[in-house]
C-alpha positions as CSV (number, residue, x, y, z in Angstrom):
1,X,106.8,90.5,92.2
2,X,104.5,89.4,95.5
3,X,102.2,92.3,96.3
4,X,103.6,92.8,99.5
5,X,107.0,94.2,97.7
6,X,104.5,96.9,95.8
7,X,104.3,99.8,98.0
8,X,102.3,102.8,97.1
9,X,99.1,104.3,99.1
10,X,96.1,104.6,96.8
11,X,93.8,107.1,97.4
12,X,90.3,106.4,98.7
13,X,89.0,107.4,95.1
14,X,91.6,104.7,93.1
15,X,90.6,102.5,95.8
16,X,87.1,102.6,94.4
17,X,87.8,103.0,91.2
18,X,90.1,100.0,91.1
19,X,87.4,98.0,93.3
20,X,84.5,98.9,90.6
21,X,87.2,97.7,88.3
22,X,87.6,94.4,89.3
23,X,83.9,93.6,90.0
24,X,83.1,93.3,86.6
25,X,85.6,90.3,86.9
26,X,82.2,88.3,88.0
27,X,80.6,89.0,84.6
28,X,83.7,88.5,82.2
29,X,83.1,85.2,81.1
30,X,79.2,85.7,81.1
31,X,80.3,88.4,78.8
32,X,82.6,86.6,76.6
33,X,79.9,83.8,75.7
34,X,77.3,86.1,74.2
35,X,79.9,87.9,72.2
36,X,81.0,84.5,71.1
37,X,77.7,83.9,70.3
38,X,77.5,87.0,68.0
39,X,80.8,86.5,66.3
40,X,79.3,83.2,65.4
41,X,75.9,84.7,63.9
42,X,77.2,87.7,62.7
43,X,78.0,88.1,58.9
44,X,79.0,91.8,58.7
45,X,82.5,91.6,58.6
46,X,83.4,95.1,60.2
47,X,80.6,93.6,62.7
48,X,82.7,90.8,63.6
49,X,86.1,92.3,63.9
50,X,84.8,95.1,66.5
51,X,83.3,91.9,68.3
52,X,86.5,90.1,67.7
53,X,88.4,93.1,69.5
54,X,85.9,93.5,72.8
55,X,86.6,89.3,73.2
56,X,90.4,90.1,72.9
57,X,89.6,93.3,75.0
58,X,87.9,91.0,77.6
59,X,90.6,88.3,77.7
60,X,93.2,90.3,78.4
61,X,91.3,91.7,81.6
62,X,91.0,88.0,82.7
63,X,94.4,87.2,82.1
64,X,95.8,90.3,83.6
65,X,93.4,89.7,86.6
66,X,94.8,86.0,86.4
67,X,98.4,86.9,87.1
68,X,97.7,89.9,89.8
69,X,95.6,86.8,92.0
70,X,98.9,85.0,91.2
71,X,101.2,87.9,93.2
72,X,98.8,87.4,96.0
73,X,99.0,84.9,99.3
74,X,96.9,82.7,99.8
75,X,95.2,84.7,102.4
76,X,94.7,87.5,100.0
77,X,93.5,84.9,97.5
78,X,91.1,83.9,99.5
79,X,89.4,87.4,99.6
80,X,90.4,88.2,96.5
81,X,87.8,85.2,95.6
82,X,85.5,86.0,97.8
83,X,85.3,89.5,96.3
84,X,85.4,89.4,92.6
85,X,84.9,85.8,91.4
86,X,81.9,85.1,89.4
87,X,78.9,84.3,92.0
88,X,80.7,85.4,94.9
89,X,81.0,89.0,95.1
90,X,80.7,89.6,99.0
91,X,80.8,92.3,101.1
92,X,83.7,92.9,103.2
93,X,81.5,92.6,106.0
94,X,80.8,89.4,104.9
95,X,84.2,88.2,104.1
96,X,85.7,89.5,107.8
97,X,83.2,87.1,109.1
98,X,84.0,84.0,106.7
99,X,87.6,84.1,107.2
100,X,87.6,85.5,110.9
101,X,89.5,88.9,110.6
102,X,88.3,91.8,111.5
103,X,87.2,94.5,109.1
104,X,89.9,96.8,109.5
105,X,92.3,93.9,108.7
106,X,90.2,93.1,105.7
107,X,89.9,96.5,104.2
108,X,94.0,96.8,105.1
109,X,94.2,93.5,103.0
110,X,92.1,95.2,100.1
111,X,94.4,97.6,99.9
112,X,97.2,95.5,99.6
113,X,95.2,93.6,96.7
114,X,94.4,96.5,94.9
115,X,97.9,98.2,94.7
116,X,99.1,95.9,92.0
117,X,95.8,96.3,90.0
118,X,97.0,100.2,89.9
119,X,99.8,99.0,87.7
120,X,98.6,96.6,85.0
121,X,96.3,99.6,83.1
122,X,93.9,97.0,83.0
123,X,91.2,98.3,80.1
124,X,87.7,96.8,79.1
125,X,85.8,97.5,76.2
126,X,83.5,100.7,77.0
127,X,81.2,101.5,73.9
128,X,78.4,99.1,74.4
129,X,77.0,97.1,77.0
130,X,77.0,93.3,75.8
């Protein structure tokens, strides 16, 4: 289903809950190699399987984030990789100017990304940093 088929208006608090959301998108894989470093050094076994369920944890985000940038257009992909991709992580100010829309138009597009985000219940491992 493209996201332009998914109508529902998000509130300006899910807006920025889904937008803090996906920023950690830019540190996922970052992430993903240091716990793979633990699991690899790690010889408690209880150790390793809670480390074994934040990768899985993590991996799912990526692949969930993987097919709702798949929905999108290629117009919204390009923001979409402006915005959250690892070492890009823009302002909207900054993408408006890039791609030559205006900010309205890119903050109408965010919305528009953001709406299919609200239905994945995307989850990431919360009890320790890594």
């Amino acid at each position: 289903m493209k996201a332009k088929q998914l109508r529902m208006k998000l509130t300006r608090n899910e807006l920025a809950a889904y937008e803090n959301f996906l920023s950690e998108l830019q540190y996922t894989d970052l992430k993903l190699q240091r716990l793979y470093i633990l699991l690899n050094t790690e010889t408690d076994e209880k150790k390793r399987e809670e480390i074994a369920g934040r990768i899985k944890s993590y991996e799912n985000f990526k692949e969930t984030c993987d097919r709702v940038y798949n929905q999108l257009d290629e117009s919204l992909q390009d923001i979409f990789k402006l915005r959250y991709n690892r070492g890009a992580g823009l302002l909207y100010e900054e993408i408006a100017e890039r791609l030559h829309y205006s900010l309205r138009s890119i903050y109408r597009k965010r919305e528009t990304i953001l709406t299919p985000v609200s239905y994945t219940h995307l989850t990431l491992p919360t009890n320790r940093e890594v």
